[in-house]
Z-matrix of the N, CA and C atoms (Angstrom, degrees):
N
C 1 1.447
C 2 1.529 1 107.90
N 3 1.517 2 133.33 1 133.72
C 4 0.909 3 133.41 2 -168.06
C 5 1.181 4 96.78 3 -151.93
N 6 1.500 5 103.01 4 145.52
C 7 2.077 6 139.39 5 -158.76
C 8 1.758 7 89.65 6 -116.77
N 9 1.337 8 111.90 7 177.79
C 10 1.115 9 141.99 8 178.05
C 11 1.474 10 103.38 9 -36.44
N 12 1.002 11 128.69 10 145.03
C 13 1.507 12 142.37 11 168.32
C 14 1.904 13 120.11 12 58.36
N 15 1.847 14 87.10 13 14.34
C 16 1.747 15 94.31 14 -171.64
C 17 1.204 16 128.64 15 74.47
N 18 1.501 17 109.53 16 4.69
C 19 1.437 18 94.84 17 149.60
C 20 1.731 19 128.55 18 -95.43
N 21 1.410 20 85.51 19 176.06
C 22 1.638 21 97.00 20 -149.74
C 23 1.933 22 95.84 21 -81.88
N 24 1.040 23 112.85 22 118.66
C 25 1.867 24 138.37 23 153.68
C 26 1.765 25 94.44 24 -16.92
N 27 1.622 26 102.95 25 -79.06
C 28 1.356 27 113.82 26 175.41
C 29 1.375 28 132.55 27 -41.93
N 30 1.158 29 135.55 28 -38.64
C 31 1.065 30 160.93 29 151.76
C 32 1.337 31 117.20 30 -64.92
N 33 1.598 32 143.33 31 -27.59
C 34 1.232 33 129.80 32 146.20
C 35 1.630 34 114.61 33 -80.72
N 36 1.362 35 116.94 34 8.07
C 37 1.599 36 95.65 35 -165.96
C 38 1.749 37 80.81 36 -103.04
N 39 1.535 38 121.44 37 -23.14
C 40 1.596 39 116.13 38 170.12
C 41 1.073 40 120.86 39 -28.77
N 42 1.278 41 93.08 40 -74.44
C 43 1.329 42 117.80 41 175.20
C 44 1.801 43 136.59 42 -55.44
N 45 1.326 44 93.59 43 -17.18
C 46 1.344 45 99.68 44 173.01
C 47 1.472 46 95.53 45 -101.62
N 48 1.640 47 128.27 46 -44.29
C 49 1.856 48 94.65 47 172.37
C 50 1.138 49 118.15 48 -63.17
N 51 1.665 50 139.45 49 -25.54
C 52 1.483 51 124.89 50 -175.96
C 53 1.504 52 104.74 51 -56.33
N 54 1.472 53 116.30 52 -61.16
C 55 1.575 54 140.08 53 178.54
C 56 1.865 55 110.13 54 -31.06
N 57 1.371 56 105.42 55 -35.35
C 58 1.397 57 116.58 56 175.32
C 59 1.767 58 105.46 57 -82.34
N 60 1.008 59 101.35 58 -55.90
C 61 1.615 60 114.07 59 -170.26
C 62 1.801 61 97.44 60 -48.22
N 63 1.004 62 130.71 61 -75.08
C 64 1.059 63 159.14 62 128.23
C 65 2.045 64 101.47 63 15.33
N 66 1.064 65 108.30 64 -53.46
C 67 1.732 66 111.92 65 172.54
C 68 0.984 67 114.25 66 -83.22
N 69 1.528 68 121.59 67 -26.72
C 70 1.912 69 128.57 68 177.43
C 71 1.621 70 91.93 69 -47.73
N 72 1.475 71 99.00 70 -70.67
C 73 1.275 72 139.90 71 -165.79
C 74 1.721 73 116.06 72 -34.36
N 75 0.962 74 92.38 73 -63.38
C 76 1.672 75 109.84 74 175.00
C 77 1.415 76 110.87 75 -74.94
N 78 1.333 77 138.99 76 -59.64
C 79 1.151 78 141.29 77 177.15
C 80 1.508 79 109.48 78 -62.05
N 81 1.459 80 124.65 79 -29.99
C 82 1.223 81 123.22 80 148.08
C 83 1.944 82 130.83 81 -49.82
N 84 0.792 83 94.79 82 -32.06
C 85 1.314 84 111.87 83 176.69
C 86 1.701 85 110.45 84 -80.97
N 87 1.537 86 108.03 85 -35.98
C 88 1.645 87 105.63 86 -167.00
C 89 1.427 88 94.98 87 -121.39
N 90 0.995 89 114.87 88 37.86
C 91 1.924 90 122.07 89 172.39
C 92 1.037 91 103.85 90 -61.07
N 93 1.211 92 122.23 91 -66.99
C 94 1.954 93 117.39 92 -172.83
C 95 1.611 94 104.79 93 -51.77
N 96 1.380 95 120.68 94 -69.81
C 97 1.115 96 102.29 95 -163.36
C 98 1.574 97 114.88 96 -78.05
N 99 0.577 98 131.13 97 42.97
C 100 1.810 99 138.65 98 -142.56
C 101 2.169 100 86.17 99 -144.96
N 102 1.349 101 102.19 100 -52.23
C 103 1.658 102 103.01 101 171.17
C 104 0.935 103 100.73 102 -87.50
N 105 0.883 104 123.29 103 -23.17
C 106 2.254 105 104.54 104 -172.32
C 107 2.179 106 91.09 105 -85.31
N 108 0.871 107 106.43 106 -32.37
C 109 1.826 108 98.08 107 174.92
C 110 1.311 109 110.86 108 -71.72
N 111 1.336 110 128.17 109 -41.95
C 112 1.532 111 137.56 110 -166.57
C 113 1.967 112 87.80 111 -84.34
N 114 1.265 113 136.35 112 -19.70
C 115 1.522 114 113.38 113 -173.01
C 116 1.499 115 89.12 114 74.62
N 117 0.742 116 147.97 115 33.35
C 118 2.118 117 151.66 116 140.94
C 119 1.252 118 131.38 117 -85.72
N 120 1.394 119 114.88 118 120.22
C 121 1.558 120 127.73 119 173.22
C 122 1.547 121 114.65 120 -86.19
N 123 1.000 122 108.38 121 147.20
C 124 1.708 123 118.20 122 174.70
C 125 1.597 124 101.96 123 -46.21
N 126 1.632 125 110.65 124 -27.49
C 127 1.862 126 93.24 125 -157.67
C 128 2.114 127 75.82 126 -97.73
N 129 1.385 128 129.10 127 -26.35
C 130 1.145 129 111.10 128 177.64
C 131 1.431 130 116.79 129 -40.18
N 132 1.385 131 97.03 130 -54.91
C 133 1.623 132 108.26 131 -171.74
C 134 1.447 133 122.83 132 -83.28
N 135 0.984 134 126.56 133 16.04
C 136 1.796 135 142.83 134 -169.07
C 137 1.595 136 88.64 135 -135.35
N 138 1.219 137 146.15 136 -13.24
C 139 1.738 138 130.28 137 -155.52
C 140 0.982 139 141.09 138 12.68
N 141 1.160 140 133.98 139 -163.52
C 142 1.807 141 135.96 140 -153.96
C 143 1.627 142 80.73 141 -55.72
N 144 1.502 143 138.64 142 -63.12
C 145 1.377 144 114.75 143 -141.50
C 146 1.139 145 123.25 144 -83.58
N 147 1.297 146 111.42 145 -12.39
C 148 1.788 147 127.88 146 159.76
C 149 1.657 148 90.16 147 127.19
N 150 1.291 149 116.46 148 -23.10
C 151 1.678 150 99.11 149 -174.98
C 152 1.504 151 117.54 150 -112.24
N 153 1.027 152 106.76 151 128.50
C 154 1.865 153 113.03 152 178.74
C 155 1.755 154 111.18 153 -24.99
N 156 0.998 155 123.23 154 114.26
C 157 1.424 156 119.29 155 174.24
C 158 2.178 157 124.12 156 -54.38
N 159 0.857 158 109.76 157 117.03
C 160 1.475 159 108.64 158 163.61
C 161 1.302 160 130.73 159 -12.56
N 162 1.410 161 109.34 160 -40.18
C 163 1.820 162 132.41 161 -170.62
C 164 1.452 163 103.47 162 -46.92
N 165 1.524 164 129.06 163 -57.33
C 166 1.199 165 154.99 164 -146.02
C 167 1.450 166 89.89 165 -72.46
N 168 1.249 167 137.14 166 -92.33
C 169 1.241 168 165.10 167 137.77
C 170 1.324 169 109.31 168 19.77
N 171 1.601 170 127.07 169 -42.97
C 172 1.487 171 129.46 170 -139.78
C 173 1.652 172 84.13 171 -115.72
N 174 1.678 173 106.91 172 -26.67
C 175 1.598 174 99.39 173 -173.15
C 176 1.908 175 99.05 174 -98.13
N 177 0.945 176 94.90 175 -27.11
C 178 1.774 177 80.43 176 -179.61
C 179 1.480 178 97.87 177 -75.26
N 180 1.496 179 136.69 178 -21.21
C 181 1.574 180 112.47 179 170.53
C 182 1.593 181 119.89 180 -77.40
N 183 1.087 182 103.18 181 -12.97
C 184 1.621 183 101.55 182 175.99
C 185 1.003 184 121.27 183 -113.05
N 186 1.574 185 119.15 184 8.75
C 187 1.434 186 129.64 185 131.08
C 188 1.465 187 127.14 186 -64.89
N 189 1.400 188 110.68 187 -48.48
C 190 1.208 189 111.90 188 -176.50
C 191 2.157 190 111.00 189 -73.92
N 192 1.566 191 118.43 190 -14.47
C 193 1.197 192 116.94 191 159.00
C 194 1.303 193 97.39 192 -60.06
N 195 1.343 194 134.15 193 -61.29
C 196 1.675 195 129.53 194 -153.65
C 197 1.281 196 108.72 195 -64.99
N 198 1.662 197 137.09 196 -38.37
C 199 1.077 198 115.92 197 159.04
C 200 1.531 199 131.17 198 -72.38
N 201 1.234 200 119.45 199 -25.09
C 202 1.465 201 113.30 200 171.99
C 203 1.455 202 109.04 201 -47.61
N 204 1.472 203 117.10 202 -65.50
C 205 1.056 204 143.50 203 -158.62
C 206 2.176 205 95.27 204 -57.94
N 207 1.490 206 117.12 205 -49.24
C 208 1.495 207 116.23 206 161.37
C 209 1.499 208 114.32 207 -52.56
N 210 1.590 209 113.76 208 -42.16
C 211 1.479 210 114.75 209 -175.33
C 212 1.578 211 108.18 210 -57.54
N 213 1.131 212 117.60 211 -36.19
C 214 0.969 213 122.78 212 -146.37
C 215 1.509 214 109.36 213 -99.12
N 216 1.658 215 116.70 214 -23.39
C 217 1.418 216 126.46 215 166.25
C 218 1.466 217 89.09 216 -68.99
N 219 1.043 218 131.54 217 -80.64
C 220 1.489 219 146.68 218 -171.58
C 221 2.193 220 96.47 219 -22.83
N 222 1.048 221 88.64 220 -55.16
C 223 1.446 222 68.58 221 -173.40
C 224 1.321 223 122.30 222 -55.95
N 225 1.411 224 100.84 223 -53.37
C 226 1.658 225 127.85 224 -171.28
C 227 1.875 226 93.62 225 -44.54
N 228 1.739 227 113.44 226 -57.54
C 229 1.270 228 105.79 227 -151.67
C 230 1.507 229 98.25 228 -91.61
N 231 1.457 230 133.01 229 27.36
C 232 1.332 231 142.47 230 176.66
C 233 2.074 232 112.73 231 -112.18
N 234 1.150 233 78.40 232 -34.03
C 235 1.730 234 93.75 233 -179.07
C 236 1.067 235 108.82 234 -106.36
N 237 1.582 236 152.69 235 114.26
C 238 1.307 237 169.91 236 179.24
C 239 1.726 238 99.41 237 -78.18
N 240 1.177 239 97.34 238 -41.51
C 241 1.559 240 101.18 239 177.56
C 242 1.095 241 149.36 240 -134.86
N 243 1.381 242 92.89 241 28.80
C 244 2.005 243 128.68 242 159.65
C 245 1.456 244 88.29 243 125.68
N 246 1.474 245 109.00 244 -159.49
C 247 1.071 246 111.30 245 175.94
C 248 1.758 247 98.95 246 -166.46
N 249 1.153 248 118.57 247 141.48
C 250 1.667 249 129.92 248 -167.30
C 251 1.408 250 94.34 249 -81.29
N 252 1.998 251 91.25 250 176.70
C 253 1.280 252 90.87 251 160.03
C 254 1.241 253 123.86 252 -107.90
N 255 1.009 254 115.45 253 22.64
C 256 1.708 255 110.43 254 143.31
C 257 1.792 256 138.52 255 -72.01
N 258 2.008 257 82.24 256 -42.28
C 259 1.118 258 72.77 257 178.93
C 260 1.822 259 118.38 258 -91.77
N 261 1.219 260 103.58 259 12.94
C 262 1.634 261 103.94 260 -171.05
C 263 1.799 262 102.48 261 -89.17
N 264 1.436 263 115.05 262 -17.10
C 265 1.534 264 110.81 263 172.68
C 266 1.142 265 102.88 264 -104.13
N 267 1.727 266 140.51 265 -22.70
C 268 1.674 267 108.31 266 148.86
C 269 1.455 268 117.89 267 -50.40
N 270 1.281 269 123.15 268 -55.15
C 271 1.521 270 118.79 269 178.23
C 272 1.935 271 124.10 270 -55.97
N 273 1.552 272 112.72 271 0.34
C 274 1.027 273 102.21 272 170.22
C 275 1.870 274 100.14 273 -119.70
N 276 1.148 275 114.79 274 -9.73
C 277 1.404 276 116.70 275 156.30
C 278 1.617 277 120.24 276 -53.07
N 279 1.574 278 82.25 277 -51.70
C 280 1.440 279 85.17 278 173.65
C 281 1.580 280 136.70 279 -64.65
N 282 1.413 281 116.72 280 -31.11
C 283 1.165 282 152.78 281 128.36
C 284 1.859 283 116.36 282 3.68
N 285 1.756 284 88.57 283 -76.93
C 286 1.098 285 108.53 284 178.92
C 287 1.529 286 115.97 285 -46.79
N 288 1.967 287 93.96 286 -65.96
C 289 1.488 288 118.43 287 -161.18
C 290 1.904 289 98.78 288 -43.68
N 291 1.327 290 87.52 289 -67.10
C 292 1.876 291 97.46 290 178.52
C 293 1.158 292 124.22 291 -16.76
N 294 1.784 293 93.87 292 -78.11
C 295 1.471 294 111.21 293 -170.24
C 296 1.611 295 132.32 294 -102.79
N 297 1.191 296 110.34 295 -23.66
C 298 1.314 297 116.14 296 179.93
C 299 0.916 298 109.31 297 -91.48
N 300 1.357 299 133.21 298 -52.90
C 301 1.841 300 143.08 299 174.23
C 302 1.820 301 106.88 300 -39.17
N 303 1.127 302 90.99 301 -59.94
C 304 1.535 303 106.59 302 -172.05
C 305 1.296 304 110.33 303 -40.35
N 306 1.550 305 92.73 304 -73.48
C 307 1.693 306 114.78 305 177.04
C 308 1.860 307 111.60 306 -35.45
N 309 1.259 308 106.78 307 -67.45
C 310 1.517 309 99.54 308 -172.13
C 311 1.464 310 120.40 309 -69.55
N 312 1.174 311 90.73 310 -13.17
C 313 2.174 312 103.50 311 173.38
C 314 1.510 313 91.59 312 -54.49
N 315 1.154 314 90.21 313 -80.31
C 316 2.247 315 114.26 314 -174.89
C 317 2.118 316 83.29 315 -19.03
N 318 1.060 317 96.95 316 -79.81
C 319 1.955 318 127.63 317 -137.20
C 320 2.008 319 85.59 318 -56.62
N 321 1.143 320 117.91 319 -56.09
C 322 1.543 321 128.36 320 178.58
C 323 1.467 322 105.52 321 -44.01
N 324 1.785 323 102.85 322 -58.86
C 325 1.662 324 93.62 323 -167.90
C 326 1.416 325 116.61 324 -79.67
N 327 1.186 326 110.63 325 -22.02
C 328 2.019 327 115.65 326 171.47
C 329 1.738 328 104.82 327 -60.61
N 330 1.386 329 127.88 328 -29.14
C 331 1.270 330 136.04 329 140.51
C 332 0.646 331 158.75 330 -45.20
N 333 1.507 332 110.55 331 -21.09
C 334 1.376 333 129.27 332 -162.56
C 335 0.947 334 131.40 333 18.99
N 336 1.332 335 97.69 334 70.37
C 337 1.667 336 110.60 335 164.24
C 338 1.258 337 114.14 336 -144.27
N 339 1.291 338 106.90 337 154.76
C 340 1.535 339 142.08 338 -132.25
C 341 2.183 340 105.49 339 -59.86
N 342 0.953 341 80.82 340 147.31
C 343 1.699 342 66.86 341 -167.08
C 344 2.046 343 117.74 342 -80.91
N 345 1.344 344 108.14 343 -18.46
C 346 1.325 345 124.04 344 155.17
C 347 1.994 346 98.87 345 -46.49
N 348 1.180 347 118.74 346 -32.06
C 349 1.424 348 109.49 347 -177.92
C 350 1.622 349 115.80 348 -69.71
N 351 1.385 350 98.64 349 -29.10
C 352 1.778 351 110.74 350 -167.50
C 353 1.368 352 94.83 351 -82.67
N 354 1.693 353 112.01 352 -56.63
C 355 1.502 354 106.95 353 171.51
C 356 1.203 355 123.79 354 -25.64
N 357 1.303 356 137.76 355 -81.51
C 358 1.621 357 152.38 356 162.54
C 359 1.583 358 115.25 357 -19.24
N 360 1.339 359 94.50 358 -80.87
C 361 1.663 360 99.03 359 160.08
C 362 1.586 361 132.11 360 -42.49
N 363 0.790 362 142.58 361 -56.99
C 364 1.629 363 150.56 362 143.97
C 365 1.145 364 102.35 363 -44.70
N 366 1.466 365 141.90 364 -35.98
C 367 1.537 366 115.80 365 -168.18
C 368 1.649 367 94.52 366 -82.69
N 369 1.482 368 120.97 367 -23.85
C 370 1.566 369 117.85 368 154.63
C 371 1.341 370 143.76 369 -18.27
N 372 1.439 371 95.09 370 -59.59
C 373 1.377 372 130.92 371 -154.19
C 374 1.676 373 89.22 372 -92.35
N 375 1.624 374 113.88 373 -57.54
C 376 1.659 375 115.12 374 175.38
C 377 1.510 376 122.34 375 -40.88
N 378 1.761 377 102.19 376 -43.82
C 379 1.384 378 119.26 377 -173.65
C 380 1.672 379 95.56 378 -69.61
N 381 1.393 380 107.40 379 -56.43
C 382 1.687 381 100.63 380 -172.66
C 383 1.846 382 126.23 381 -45.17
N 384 1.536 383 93.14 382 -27.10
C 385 1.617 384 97.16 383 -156.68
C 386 2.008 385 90.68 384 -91.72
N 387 1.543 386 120.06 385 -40.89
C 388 0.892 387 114.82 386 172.59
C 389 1.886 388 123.48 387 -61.60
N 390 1.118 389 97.59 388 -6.09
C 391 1.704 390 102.94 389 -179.45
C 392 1.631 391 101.08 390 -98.85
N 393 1.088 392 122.37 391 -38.40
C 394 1.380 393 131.31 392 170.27
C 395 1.732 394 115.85 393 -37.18
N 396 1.989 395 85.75 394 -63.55
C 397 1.828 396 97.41 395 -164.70
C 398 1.503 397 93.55 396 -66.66
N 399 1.496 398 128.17 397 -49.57
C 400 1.468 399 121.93 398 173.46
C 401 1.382 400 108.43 399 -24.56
N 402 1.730 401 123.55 400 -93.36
C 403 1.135 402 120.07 401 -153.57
C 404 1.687 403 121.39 402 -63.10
N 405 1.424 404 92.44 403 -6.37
C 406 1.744 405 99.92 404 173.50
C 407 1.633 406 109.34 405 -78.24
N 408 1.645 407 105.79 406 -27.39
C 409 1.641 408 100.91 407 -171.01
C 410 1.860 409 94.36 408 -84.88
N 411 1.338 410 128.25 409 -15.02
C 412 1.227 411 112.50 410 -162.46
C 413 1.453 412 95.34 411 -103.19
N 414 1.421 413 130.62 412 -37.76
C 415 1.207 414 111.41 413 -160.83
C 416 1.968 415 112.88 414 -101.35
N 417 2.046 416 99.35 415 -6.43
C 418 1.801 417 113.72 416 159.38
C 419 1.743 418 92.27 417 93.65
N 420 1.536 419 93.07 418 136.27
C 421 1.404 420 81.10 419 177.16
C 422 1.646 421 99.26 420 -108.03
């Protein structure tokens, strides 16, 4: 099955469940300090009914399709003649460094909040985009 510019449907939706799996995972791991940077309590983040709402979850996966699915034009229309996997996680490093890093630097400090918060978060977003370009270079878009 193939989307815009020939790449493969299948092959970005991989990549967007690893990319998710992968955020459970990690943000699971850096929960405490991840609320103590964000100013968040367990009952903040669980709400009135005691359990984390769905909302969160349903939009970071169909975010994280929309960037695969950009990563993945981006590669195709950057490389004339494929692109490795080397060079497909410099190009989503690069990705990162540019645009995502930047962005939440800006968005954190107009917030003022703590920069251990951007750390965590961005090292997210780094981990997500580099798991992306991986399974796109191994499984071809």
């Amino acid at each position: 099955m193939q989307a815009a510019m020939g790449a493969s449907l299948i092959t970005i939706f991989a990549a967007t469940v690893a990319s998710w799996i992968f955020g459970a995972i990690y943000y699971g791991a850096l929960s405490k300090p991840w609320m103590a940077a964000a100013n968040m309590s367990e009952e903040d983040v669980k709400g009135p009914n005691g359990k984390p709402s769905p909302r969160p979850f349903i939009i970071s996966f169909l975010c994280e399709f929309v960037m695969a699915y950009m990563l993945a034009v981006l590669l195709l229309h950057t490389s004339s003649n494929g692109f490795t996997f080397a060079t497909g996680l410099f190009s989503a490093f690069l990705i990162w460094l540019g645009f995502i890093f930047t962005t939440q630097l800006v968005n954190h400090q107009y917030s003022i909040r703590p920069f251990a918060l951007t750390v965590i978060d961005s090292g997210h977003w780094l981990g997500a985009l580099l798991i992306q370009a991986a399974v796109m270079a191994v499984l071809g878009l």
